[in-house]
NUGUSE-666723 format. One record per residue (C-alpha): z negated, y negated, x negated; residue in one letter; residue number from 1. Coordinates in nm, 4 decimals. Layout:
BEGIN
Z | Y | X | A | NUM
...
REM end
This chain:
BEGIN
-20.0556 | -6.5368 | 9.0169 | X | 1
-20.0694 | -6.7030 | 9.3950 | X | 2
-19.7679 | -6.9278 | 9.3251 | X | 3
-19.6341 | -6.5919 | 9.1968 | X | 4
-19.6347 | -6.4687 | 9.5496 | X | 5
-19.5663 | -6.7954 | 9.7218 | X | 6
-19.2192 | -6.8354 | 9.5616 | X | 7
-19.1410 | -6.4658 | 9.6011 | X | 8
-19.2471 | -6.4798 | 9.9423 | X | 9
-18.9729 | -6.7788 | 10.0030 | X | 10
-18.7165 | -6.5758 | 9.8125 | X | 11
-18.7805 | -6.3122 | 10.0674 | X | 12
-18.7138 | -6.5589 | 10.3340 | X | 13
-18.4665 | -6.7184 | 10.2294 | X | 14
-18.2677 | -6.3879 | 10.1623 | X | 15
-18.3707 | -6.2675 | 10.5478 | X | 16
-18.2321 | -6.6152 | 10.6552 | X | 17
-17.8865 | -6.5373 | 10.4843 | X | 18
-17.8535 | -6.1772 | 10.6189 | X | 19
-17.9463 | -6.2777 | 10.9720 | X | 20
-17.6811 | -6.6214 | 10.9639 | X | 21
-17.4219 | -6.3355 | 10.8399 | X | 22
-17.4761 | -6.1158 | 11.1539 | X | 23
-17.5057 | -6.3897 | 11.3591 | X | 24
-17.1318 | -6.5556 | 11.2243 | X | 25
-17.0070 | -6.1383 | 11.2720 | X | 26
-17.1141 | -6.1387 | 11.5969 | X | 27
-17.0615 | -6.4847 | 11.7712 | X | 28
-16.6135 | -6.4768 | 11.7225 | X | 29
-16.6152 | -6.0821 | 11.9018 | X | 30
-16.8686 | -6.2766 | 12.1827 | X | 31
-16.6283 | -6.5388 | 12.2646 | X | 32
-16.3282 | -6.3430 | 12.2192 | X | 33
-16.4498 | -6.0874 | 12.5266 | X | 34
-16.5622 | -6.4176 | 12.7281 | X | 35
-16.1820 | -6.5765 | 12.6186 | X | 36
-16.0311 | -6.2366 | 12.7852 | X | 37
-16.2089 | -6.2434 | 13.0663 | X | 38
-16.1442 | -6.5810 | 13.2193 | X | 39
-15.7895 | -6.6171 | 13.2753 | X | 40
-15.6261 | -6.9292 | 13.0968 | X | 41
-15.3919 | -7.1277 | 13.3201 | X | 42
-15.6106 | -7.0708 | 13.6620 | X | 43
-15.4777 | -7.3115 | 13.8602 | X | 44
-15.5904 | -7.3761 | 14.2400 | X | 45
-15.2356 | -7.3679 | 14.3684 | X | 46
-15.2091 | -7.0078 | 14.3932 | X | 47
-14.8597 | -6.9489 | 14.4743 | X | 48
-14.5132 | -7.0461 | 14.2889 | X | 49
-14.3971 | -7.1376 | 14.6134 | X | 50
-14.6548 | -7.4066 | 14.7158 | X | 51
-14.6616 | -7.5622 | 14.3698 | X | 52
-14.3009 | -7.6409 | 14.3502 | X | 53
-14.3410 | -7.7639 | 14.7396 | X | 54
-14.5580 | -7.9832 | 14.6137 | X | 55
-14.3988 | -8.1330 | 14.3142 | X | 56
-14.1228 | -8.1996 | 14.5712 | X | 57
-14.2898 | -8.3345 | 14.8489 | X | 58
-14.5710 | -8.5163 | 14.7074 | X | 59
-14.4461 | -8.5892 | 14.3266 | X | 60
-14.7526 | -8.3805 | 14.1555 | X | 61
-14.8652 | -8.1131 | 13.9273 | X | 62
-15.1012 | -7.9008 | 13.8172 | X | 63
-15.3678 | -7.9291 | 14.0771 | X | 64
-15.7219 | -7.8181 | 14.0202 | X | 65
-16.0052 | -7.8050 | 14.2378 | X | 66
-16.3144 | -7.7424 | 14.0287 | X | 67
-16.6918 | -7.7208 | 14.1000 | X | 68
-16.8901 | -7.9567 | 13.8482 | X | 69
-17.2083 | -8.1064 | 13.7808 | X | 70
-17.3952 | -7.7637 | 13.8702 | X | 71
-17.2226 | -7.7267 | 14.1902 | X | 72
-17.3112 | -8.0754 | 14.3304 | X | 73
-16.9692 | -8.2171 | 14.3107 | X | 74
-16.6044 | -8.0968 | 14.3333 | X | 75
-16.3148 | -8.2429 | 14.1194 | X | 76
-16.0041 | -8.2559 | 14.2295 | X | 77
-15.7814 | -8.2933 | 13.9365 | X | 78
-15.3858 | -8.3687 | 13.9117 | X | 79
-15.0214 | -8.4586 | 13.6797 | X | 80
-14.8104 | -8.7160 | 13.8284 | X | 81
-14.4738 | -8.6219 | 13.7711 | X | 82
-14.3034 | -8.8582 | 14.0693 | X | 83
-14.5149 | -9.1882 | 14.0764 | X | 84
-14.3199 | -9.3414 | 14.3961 | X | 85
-14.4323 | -9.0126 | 14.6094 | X | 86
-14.7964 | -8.9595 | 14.4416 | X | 87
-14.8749 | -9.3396 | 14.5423 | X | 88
-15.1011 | -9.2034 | 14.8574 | X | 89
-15.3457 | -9.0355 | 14.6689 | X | 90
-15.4358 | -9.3198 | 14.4579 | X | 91
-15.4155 | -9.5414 | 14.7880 | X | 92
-15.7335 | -9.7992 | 14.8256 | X | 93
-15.6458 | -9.7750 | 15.1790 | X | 94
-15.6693 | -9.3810 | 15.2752 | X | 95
-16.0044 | -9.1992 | 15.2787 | X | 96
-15.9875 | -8.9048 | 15.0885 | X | 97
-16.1491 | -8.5704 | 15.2719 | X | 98
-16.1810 | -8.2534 | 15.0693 | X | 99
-16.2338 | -7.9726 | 15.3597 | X | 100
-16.3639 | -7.5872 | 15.3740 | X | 101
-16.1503 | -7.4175 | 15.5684 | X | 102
-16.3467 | -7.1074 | 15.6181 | X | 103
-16.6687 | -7.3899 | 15.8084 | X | 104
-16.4555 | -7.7148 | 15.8720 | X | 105
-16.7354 | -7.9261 | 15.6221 | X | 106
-16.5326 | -8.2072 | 15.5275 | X | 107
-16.6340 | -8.3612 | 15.1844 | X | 108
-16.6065 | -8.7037 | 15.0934 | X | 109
-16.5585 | -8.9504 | 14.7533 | X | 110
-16.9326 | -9.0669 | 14.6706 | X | 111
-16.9337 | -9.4638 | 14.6107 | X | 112
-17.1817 | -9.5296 | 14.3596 | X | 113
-17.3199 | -9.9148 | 14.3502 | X | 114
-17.2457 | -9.9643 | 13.9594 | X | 115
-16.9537 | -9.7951 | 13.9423 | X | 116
-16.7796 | -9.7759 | 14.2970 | X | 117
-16.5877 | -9.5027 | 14.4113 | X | 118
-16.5469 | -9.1433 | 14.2091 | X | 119
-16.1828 | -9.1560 | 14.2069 | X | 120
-15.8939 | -9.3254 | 14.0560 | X | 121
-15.6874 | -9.5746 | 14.2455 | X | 122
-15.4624 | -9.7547 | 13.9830 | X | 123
-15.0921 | -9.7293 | 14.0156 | X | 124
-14.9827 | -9.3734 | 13.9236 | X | 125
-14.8012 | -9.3105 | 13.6221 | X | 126
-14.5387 | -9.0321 | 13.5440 | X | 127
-14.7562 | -8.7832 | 13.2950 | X | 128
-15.0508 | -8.8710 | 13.3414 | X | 129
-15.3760 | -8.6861 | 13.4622 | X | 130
-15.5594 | -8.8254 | 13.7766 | X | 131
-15.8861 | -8.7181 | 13.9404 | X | 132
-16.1318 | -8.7807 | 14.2460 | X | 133
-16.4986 | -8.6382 | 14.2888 | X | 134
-16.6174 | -8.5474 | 14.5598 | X | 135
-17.0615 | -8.4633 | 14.6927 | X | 136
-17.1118 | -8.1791 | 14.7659 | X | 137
-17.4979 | -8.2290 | 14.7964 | X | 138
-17.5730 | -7.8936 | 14.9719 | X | 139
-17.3563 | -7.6818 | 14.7272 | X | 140
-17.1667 | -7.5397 | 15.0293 | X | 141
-16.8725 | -7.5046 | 14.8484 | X | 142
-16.8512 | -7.2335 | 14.5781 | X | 143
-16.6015 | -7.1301 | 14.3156 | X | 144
-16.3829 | -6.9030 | 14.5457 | X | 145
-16.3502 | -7.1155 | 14.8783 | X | 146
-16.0319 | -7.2577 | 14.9982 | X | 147
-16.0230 | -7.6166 | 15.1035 | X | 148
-15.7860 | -7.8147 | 15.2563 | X | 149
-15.7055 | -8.1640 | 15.0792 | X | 150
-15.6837 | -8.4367 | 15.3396 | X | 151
-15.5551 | -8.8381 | 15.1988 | X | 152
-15.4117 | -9.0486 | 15.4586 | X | 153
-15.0868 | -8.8232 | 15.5845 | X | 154
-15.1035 | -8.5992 | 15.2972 | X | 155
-15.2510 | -8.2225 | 15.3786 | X | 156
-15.3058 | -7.9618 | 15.0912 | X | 157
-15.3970 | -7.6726 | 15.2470 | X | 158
-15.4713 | -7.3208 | 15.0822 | X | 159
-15.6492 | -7.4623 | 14.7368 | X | 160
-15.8467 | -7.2309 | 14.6104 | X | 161
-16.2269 | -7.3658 | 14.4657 | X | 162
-16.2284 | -7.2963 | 14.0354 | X | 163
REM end
């Protein structure tokens, strides 16, 4: 009679399990449709037409993004080569790269780390292809929302807005 009970008892279960993996599987693709619609999908940090094709022209690069990682404690600056021969300063050994808030005039800087060096990529540029640099921001001062001012040897990218 008791292993009567035990096994209808894990029937029981087993059956709530089921119904509550169905609702779950209903409910999860309406979730992340609703989050999908609400962030929009090419954000970029370049927020004008204008300045991106200036800077395709002047500086041979594309799709810029300036993103807050790591919980806030660094910033990525992300970027397409499409002209190699102008894009060559921003993978320069040579020139510091500063990442500034314009709104306090903190300027940022690419953390070296003793195992690995510095957080940014300074091989020879390639046309298509994705580069990046990190960059502390220790404090957090610099939010999703802030514009910042790129700064790499005699290149200045003003107006980038923080993702």
């Amino acid at each position: 009679m008791l292993t009567h009970w035990i096994q209808l008892r894990k029937m029981l279960l087993l059956a709530l399990g089921l119904l509550a993996s169905g609702i779950v599987a209903a409910v999860a693709p309406a979730a992340a449709a609703a989050a999908a619609a609400a962030v929009p999908l090419n954000f970029n940090s370049v927020h004008s037409g204008r300045q991106a094709t200036q800077l395709r022209r002047l500086w041979g690069i594309d799709d810029i993004h300036v993103r807050s990682t790591a919980s806030g404690a660094l910033v990525r600056f992300s970027y397409r080569v499409v002209d190699a021969d102008k894009a060559k300063i921003l993978n320069s050994k040579q020139a510091t790269p500063y990442l500034v808030d314009e709104q306090h005039g903190l300027a940022l800087q690419v953390p070296v780390m003793e195992q690995v060096g510095q957080l940014r990529q300074v091989a020879a540029p390639q046309n298509g292809r994705d580069y990046w640099m990190a960059f502390s921001n220790k404090g957090r001062y610099l939010k999703p929302g802030n514009h910042v001012t790129l700064m790499v040897g005699t290149l200045r990218i003003s107006g980038l807005v923080v993702e």
